[in-house]
GUBAMAR-484881 format. One line per 3 residues: number of its first residue (from 1); their letters; for each residue x, y, z of N, C-alpha, C. Coordinates in steps of 0.2 Angstrom, whole numbers, plus 5000, padded with zeros to 4 digits. Each point is the difference from the previous one (the first is absolute). Example, Ala and Ser with C-alpha at 12.3 -4.5 7.8 and 13.67 -1.06 7.14 Angstrom:
2
1	as	5066,4972,5039,4996,5006,5000,5004,5006,5000 | 4998,5005,4996,5004,5006,5001,4996,5005,5003
//
This chain:
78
1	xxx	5014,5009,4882,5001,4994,5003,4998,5000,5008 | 5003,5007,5001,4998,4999,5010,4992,5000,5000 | 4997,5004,4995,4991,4999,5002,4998,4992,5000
4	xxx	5001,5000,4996,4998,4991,4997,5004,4996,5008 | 5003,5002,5002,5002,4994,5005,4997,5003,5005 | 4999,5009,5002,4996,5000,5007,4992,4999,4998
7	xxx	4997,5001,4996,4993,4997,4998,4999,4990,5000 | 5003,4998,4998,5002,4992,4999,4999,4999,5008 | 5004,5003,5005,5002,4999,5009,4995,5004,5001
10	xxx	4998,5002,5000,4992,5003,5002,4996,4994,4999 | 4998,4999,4994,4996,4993,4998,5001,4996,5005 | 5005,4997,4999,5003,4993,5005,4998,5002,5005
13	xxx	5002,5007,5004,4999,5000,5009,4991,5001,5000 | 4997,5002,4995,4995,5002,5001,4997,4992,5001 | 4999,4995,4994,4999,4996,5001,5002,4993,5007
16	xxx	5005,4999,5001,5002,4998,5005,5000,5005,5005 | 5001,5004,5005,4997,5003,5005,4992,5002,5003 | 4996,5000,4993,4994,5001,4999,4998,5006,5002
19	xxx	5004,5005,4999,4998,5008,4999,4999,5004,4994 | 4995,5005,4998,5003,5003,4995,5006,5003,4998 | 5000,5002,4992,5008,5001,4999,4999,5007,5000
22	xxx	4994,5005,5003,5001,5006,5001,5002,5003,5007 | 5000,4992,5004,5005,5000,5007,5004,4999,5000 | 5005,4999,4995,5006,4998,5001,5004,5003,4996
25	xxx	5004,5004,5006,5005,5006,4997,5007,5001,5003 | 5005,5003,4999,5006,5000,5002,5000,4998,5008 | 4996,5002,5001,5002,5000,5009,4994,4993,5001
28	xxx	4999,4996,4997,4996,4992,5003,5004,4995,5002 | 5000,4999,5004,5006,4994,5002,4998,4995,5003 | 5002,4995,5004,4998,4995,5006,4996,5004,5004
31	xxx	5004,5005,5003,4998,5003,5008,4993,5003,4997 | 4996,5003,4994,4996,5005,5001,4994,4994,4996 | 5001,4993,4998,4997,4999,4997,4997,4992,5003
34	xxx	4995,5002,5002,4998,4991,5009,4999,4993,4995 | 4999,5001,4995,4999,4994,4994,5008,4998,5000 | 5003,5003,5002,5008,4999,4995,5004,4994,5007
37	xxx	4997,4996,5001,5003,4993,5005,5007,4999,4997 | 5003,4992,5001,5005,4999,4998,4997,4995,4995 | 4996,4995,5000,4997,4997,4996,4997,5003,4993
40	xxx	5001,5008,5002,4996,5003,4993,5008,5002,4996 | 5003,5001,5007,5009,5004,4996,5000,4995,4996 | 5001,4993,5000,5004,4994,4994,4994,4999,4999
43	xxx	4994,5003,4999,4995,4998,4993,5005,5006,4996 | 4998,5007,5002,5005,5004,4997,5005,5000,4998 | 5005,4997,5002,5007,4998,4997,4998,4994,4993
46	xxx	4997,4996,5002,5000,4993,4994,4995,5006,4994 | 4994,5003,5002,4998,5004,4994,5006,5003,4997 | 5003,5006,5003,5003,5006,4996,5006,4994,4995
49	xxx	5001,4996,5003,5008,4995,4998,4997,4998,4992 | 4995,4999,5002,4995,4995,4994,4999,5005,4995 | 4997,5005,5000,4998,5007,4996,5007,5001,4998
52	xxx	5003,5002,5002,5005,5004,5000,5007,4996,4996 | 4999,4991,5000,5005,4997,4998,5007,5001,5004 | 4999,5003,5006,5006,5000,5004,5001,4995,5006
55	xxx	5006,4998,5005,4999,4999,5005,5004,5004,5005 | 4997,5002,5006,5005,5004,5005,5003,4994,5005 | 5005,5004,5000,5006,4998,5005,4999,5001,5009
58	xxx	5001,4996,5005,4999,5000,5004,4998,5008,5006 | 5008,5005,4996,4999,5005,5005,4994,5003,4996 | 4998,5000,4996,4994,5004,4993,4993,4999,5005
61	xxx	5000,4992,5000,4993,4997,5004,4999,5005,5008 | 5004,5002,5002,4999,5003,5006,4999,5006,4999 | 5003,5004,4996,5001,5007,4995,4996,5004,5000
64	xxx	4995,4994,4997,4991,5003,4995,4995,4999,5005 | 5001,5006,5006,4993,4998,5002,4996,5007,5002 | 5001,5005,4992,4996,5004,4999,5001,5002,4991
67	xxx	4993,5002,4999,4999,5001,4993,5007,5004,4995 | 5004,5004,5003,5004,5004,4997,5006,4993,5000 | 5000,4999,5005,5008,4994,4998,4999,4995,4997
70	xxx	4995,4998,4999,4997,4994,4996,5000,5004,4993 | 4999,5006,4998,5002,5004,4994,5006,4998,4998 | 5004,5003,5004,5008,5004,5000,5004,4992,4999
73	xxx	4997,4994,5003,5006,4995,5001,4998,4996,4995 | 4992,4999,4995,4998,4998,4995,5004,5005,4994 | 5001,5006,5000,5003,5004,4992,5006,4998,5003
76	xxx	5005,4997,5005,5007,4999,4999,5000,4992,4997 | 4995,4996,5000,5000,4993,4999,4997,4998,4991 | 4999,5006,4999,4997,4997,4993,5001,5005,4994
//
């Protein structure tokens, strides 16, 4: 299951950030990635919620703003 979901979150950030997904790895986050604005964060949030069939919670929205916690707070949610 964890593969399928960090391959799936690979895809999404890949396609919404407009990076390859063999740049996006534990340590990609806001800070190290200049595509990653706040308008691209809630294209990202509405993607992952949409795929994913979840919805996050306030504090979550601020949480995820690097590949590994967007992992970690997508396998708590689903």
């Amino acid at each position: 299951m964890k593969n399928t979901i960090n391959d799936k979150v690979k895809d999404i950030m890949s396609i919404v950030l407009e990076i390859s997904k063999k740049n996006i790895g534990e340590d990609t986050s806001v800070s190290n990635v200049s595509a990653w604005d706040s308008l691209k964060h809630m294209n990202l949030i509405v993607a992952l919620e949409e795929a994913f069939e979840i919805e996050f919670d306030e504090d979550q929205l601020v949480e995820i703003n690097n590949y590994k916690k967007i992992v970690e707070v997508i396998s708590l949610l689903i």
